[in-house]
N, C-alpha and C positions, 0 to 999 in steps of 0.2 A: 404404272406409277402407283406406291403405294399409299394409302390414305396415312392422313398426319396421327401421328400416335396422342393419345390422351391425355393429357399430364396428368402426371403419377402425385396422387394425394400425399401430403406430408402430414405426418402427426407431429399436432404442436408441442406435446412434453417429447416427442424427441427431440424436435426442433432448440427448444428449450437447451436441453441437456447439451449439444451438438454444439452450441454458440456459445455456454457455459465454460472457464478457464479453471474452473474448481473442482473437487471430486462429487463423484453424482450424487454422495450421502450429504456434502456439507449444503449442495442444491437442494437437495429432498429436508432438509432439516428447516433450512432460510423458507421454504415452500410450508412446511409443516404448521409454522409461523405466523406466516400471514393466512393461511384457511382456521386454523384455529378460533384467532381476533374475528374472521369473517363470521363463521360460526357462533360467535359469543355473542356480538353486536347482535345479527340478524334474530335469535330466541328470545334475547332482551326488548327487539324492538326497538331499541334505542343503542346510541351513542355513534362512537369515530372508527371506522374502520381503515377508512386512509391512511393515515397515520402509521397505523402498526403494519399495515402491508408496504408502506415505501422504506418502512425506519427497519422492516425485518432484518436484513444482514448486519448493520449496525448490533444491536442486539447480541444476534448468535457471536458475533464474535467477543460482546462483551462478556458472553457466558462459556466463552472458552478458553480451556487451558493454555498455557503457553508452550506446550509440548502437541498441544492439538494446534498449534497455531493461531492461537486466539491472544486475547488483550492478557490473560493469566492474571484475570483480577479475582484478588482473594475475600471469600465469604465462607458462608457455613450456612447449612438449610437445617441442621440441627442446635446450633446458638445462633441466630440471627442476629443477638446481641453481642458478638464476639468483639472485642475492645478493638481492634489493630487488623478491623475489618476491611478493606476495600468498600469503599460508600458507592451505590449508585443511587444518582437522582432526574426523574421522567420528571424535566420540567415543563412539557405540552404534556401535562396531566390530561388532558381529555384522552389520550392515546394508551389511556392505564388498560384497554387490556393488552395490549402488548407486554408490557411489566407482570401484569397474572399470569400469563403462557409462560413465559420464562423463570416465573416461582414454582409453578406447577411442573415444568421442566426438568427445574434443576432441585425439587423435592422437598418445599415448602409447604408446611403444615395445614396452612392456610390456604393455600391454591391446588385444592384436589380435583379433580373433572367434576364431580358435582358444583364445586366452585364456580367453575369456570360457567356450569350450567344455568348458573345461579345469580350472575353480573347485573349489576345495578338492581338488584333488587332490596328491598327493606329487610335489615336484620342480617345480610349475604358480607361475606370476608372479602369481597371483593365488588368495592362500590364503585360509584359511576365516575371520580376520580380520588386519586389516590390518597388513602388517611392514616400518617403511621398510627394510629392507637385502632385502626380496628384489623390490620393485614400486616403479619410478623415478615419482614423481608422488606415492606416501604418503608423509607427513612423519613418522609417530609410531607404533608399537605402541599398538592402542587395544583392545584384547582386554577388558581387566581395566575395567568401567565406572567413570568418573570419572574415569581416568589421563589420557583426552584432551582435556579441557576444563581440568583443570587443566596439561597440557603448555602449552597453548595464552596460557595467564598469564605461563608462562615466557619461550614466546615475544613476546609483547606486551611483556612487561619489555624483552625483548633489542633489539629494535627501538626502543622509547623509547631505552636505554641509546646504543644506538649509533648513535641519529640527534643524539643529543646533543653525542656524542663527534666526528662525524666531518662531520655537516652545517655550510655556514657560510656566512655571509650572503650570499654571491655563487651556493651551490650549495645550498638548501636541502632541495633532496631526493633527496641521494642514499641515504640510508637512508629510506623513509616507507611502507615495508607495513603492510600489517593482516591480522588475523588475524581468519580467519571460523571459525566451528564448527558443526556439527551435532550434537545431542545429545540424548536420550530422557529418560523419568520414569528409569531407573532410572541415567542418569549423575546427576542429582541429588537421588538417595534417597543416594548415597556419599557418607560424611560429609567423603573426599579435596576432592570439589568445591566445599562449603560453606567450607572451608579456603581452599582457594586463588580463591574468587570472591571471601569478605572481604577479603585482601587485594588482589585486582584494583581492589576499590571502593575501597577505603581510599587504595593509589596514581593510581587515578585515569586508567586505561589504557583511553582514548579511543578507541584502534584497534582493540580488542577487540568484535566480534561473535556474540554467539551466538544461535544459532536454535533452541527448545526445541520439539523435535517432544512436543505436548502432547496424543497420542495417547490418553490415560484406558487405557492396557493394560499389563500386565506379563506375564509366564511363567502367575502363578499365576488372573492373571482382569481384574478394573477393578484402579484403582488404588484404589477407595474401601478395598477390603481395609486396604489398609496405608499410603496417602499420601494426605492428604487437607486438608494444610495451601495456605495460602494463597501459592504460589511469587512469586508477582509481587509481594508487601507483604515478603517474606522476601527477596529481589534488591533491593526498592526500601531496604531499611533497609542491605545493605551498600553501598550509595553508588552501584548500577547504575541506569541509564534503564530503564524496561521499557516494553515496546510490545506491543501483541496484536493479533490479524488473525484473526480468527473464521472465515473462508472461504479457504481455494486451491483447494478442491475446483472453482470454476465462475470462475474469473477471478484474476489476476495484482498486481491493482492497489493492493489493500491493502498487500500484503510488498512490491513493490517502492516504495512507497512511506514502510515502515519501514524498508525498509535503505535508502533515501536520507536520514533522519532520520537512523540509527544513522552513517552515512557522515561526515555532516556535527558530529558531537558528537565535540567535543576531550578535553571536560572530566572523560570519564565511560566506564566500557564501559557495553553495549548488550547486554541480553536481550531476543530478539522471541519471541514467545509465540504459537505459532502452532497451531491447533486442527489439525489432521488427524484422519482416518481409517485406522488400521490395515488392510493388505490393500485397498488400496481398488479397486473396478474386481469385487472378486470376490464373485457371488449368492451365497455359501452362508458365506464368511467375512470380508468385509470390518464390521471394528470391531471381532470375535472374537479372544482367546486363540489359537484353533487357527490363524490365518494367521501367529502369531508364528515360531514355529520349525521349521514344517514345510511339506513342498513342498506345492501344494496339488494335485495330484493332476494328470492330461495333461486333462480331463474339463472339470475346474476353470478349465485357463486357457483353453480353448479358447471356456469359457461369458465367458472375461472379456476376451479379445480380440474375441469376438463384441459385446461392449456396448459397446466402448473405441472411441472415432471415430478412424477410420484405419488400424486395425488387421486384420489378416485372420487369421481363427479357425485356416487353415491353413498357414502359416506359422511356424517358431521361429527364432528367431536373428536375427531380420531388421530392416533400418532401409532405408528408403523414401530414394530419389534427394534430396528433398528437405530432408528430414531430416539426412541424411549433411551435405546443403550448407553447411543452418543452422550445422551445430556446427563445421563445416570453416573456414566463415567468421567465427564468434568464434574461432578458435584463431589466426587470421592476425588478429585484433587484439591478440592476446597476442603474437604477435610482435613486431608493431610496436612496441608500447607497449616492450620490450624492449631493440629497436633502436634506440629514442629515447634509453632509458639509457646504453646503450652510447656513445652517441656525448656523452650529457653527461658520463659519467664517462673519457672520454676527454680531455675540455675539464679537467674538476677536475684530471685528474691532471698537466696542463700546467701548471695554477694554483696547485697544492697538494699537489705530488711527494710528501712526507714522508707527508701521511693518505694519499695512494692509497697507497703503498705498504704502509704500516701496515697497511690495511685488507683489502688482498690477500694477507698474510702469516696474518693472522688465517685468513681466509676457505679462505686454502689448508691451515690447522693447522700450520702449520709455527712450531718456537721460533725466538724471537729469538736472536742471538748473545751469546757469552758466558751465558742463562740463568743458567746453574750455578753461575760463578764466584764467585758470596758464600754460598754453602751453607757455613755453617760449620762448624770439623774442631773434635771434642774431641779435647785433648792429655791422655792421664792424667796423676794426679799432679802436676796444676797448673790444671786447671780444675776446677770445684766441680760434684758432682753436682746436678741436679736433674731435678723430673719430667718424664716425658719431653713434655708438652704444652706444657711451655717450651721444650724441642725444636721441637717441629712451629713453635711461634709465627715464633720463632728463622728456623727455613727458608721458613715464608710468606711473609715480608718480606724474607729475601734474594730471593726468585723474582718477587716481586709488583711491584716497581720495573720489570724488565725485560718480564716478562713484563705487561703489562696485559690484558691478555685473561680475568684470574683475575679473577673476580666473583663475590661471595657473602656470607656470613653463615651465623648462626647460628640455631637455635631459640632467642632468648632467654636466652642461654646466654654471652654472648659472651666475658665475662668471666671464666667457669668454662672455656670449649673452647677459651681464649688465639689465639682469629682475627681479632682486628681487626688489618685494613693500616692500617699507622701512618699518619697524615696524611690517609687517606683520608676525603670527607665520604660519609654515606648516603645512596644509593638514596631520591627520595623523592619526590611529585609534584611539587615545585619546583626539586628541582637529582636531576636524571633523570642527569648525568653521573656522577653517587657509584657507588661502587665497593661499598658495602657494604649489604648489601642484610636490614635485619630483618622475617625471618618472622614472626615471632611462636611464640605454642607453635603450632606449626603442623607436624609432624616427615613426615607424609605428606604433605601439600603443598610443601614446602620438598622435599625431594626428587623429586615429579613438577616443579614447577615447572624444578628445575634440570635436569633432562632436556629437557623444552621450551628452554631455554635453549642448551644444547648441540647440539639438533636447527637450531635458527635459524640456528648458526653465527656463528661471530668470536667466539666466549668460551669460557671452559673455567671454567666454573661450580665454586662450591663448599659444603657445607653442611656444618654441626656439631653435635653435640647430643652426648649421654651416650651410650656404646656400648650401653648397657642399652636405653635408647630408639629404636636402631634397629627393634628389632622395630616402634615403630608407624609405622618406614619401609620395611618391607622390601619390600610390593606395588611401590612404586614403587622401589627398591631392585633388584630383582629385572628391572623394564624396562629399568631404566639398561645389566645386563650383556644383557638380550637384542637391547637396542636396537644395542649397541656402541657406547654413549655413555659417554665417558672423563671422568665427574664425578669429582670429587676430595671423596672423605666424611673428615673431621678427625670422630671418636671419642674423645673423652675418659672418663677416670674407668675405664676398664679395670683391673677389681681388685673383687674381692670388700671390699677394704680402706678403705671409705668411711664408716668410723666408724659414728655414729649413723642412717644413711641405713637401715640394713637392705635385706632382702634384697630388695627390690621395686626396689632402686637397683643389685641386684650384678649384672652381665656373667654368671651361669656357664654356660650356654649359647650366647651371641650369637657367639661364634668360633666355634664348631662348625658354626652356624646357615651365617655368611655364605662359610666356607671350602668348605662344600660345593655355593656354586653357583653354577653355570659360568660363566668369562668375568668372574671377581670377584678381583680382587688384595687381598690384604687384608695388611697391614703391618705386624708388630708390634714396631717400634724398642725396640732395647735404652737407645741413649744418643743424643749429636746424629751422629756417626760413621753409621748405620746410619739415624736418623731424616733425613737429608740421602739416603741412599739410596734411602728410601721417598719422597719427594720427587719425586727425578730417577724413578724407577718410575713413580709418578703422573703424571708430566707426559710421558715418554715413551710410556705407554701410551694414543692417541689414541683408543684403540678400544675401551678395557676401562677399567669403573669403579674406583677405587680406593679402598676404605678403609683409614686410617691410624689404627689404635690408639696410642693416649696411655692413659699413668698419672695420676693427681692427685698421689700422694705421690713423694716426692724414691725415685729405684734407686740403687744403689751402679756406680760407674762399674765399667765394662767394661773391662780392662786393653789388651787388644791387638785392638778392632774397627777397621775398616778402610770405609769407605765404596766403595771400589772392588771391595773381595773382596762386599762385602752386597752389591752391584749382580748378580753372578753368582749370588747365592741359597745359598749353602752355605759355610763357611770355616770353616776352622782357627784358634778363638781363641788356644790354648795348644798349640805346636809339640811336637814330640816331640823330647828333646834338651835337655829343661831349660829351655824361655823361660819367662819370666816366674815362675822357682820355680820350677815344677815339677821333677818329677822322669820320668828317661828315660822314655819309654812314655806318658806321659800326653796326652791329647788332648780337646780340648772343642770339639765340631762343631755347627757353627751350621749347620742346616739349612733347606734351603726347600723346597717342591714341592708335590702335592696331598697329602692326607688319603692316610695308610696305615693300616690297621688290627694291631692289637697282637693275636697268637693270642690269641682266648680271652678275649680283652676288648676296649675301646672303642679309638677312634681316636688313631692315635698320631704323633706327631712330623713332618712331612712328611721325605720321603725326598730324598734328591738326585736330581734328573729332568730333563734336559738338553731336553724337553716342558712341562716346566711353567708355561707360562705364565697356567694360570688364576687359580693362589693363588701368592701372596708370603708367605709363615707363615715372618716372621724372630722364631725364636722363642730363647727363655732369656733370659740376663743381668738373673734374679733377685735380689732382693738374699739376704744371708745370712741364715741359718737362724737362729732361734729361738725362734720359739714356733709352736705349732698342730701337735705330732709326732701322726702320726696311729698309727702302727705302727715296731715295728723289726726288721731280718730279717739274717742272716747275707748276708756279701755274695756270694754264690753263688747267692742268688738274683735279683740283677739282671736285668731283664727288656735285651734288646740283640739281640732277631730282632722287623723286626716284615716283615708280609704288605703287597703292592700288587696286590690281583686275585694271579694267579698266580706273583710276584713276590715273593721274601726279599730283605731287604737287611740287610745285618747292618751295627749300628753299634759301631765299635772302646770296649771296653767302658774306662770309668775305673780309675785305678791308685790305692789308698787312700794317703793321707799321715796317716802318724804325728805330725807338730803342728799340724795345723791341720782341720778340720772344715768348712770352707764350698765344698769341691770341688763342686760340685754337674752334675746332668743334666736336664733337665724334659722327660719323656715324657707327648706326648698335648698336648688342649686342653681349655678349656672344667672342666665337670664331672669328666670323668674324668682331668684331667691330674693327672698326681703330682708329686714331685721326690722325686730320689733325694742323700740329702746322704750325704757322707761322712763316717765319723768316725775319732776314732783306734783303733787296735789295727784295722785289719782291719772293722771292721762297718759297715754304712751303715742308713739309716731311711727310707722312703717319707711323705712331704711330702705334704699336699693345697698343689695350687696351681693355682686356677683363672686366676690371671692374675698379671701382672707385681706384683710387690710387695706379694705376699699376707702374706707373715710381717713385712716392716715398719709396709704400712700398716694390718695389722690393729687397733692402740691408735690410730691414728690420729684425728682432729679428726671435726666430725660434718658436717653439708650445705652445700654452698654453691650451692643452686637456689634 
């Protein structure tokens, strides 16, 4: 009898290869992938390696040609900024170096192997998630989950919008991108994305792709913990297709097979729903919590390069001759595909001068001429006060004729935040050229979406709602200034003074909120004088977001405001010398600048700051005093030092008038702001006044939501 034979050792990347339904380059490439992210994470020390090792095939195929059998989504790694680009957007930003491997891949300037050597470190092209202003090839801040899938709506919009606008039956596509995503359970655990995916489905935005890395992991374990609804009947009900693909781990054919489905559907966006594997490739952690957020250790990857077909255990950093070629050669079909544009948008512009050019003014940011010239001027003394939202109204539709490129809407709201452009029809899956675009209550969606929108390019987005309600935009709020996307936020109802609304409706916080964060202009018009220069601010600030605070109730006109002097941030209402009444010495300073702090209490008045270009706080032009005296003090106690960091600035103190009482000063913002009113004999009284028109509109009428 002969003894039992041994069993015969199998080598696992044969193994690998052997159970593989793909060719052994497109395995070795999806393999290349995920050791790469391994690599980058473990030198860094930090970050997600899971992520880019389950999400790998997804990826490579979005970086492949459609002749190599890929998604044939079009870019360029020499214009990054190619107008009628194919958008991708990693909205599980933490999973960004996946997105670096595949810039570095496919021949982005920004993602060179010392780049990639280089991950999350200070000053490095390639941070710890993804930022378009500092790495050419990201399109979106996706830090903040659900910020990037809803950007990606915006973009989809923009695209619809302005293939509408500028395609025409002899040139039908010169605008026809689409927009791909990648995205995890916990981008749609954020209730941001359920926001802006109903309304994706609702308009009906065809070219929208997203690929739901449907990994079952979060931070804290499965997702049974805390998600455990039915995501594909929940997409199927806001009006999206959804597809699923049970397998990438051993063959290709499924996904590219739903995104050629997903490709070809006009009528609808596209959720593909794709099973992975967290950390995949690695014995001790793949499908685990712990390959989420942590390197997996030198030990780790060595055991997972060793399993991986093509891969060598000793080895980091590394991409194989062949490999390099693969991706070499989809990157020189993104050329192509480019140079073909080029030469047709050279044809259009022979045929259809006025849209080229239109459209390359857009795309450059640059205003049209004349913009400004119907910004209306208030004349005291013969024009009729009102609130200042009829202001802003007023200056949207001087600007919005010339300027086209102003596209937006309201939460619902439209009618209260006075933004509809006259004449214009809606945004809507049947007439995609409308100008006016309703969100719905949608207040954090409507704001990432208009980021998206302004990331696309050729529009200068805008959205409105109650200043109060910015809070449930400020996430996305807060992208717009990191992004340096120059959205234009219309804030209405600024005032404590909104009758029966009570306090769940009043502002007195939300100026304090957005004035202190960075790269955020925020504009608080007194009359249409100063509201025309919050305007020209907003629209000349290409780079930085703008909020424009609006009143509901009617302000008391402003005697001597100037739109030219508000444009410099700081003037002189009431000259010394007797203008306007007054008496010698008196002065009323309209200030702009960041946040200074008042010794010894809250923040106060912006100072005058020849730097300031973060915050616009054109603040005062109250109306008069009478009711709501909080306290009354001898006028020697006037507060008029206040602190900037190590910095006093003193402001020239008020001179009392013996007949009259509405001399007034408003120190501070928000909560802590006061007013100082004057009265006769010498005394003055500290005012609560959290916002414009707090003492008139307090008796004021009740909701109009």
């Amino acid at each position: 009898m002969e003894p039992p034979s041994k069993k015969e050792k199998v080598d696992p990347q044969e193994a690998q290869a052997a159970s593989y339904s793909g060719t052994d380059l497109e395995l070795k490439c999806v393999n290349t992938i995920r050791c790469l992210a391994a690599d980058m994470v473990q030198k860094a020390n930090s970050g997600h390696p899971g992520a880019p090792m389950g999400c790998a095939p997804m990826a490579h195929l979005l970086w492949s040609s459609s002749s190599s059998g890929g998604a044939g989504r079009k870019h360029s790694a020499r214009n990054p900024e190619w107008w009628n680009r194919d958008r991708f957007v990693l909205s599980n930003g933490h999973a960004c170096a996946l997105q670096y491997v595949m810039l570095h891949l496919g021949g982005y300037e920004d993602c060179k192997m010392d780049d990639l050597k280089a991950f999350r470190q200070v000053g490095s092209t390639t941070p710890g998630h993804p930022e378009n202003f500092c790495t050419k090839g990201v399109e979106v801040c996706t830090g903040p989950l659900g910020q990037g899938i809803s950007n990606a709506v915006g973009m989809a919009i923009a695209a619809k919008h302005l293939g509408a606008a500028f395609n025409t039956a002899d040139f039908p596509n010169i605008i026809d991108s689409k927009t791909y995503v990648i995205c995890g359970d916990g981008c749609l655990q954020e209730g941001i994305s359920g926001e802006a995916c109903s309304l994706a489905g609702h308009l009906g935005l065809g070219d929208l792709v997203v690929l739901y890395d449907d990994n079952h992991i979060t931070i804290d374990g499965d997702t049974d913990l805390a998600f455990t609804e039915d995501v594909k009947m929940r997409y199927e009900a806001y009006g999206w297709q959804v597809l699923t693909v049970d397998d990438v781990a051993n063959g290709l054919d499924g996904l590219r097979a739903a995104i050629d489905e997903a490709k070809n559907t006009a009528d609808r966006p596209t959720l593909i729903k794709v099973r992975t594997d967290i950390g995949y490739g690695s014995p001790a952690k793949q499908g685990k919590a712990s390959s989420h957020g942590a390197p997996l250790g030198d030990a780790e990857i060595e055991a997972v390069k060793g399993k991986l077909y093509g891969m060598d255990p000793a080895k980091k950093f590394s991409v194989d001759d062949d490999v390099a070629a693969y991706y070499k050669q989809q990157a020189e079909e993104g050329e192509k595909a480019m140079a073909e544009w080029d030469a047709t948008f050279a044809k259009y512009s022979e045929a259809h001068p006025d849209k080229a050019a239109e459209l390359t003014r857009r795309f450059n940011r640059e205003l049209p001429d004349g913009v400004y010239d119907d910004l209306p001027t208030f004349v005291f003394g013969k024009d009729s006060a009102k609130a200042t939202r009829k202001f802003s109204e007023a200056c949207l539709n001087a600007v919005a004729p010339k300027a086209r490129e102003l596209v937006g809407g309201s939460a619902d709201l439209t009618g209260s935040n006075c933004c509809a452009i006259k004449g214009e029809p809606d945004f809507q899956r049947a007439t995609p050229e409308g100008r006016m675009i309703r969100f719905g209550v949608r207040e954090h969606a409507m704001s990432a979406i208009c980021n998206g929108m302004f990331a696309y390019g050729g529009l200068r987005p805008f959205c409105a709602t109650f200043l109060q309600f910015a809070g449930y935009a400020l996430g996305a709020m807060r992208c717009s200034a990191l992004s340096r996307f120059g959205v234009l936020y219309i804030m209405t109802h600024d005032s404590i003074g909104l009758g029966e609304d009570g306090p769940t409706h009043q502002p007195v916080e939300m100026l304090e909120s957005l004035r202190s964060m960075p790269n955020m202009n925020v504009c608080r018009a007194a009359d249409a004088n100063e509201m025309a220069a919050a305007y020209q601010i907003a629209m000349d600030s290409v780079h930085t977001p703008t909020v424009v605070c609006c009143t509901r109730g009617t302000v008391s006109p402003l005697e001597h405001s100037c739109r030219t002097k508000a444009m410099r941030g700081g003037y002189v209402v009431l000259p010394g010398g007797g203008g306007g009444g007054s008496r010698p010495g008196h002065r009323r300073d309209r200030l702009r600048g960041r946040s200074v702090r008042r010794r010894g209490q809250g923040a106060g008045v912006g100072a005058l700051d020849p730097d300031a270009r973060r915050v616009h706080a054109v603040s005062g032009g109250l109306p008069r005093a009478g009711r709501g005296v909080q306290g009354v003090g001898p006028a020697g106690e006037r507060p008029d030092t206040f602190r900037r960091g190590e910095q006093r600035v003193r402001v020239a103190p008020l001179q009392p008038r013996a007949d009259r009482h509405d001399q007034v000063r408003d120190v501070g913002t928000g909560e802590r702001a006061v007013r100082e009113v004057w009265l006769r004999e010498g005394q003055h009284r500290i005012e609560g006044a959290g916002a414009r028109g707090v003492l008139q509109e307090r008796a004021g009428a009740g909701s109009e939501r």
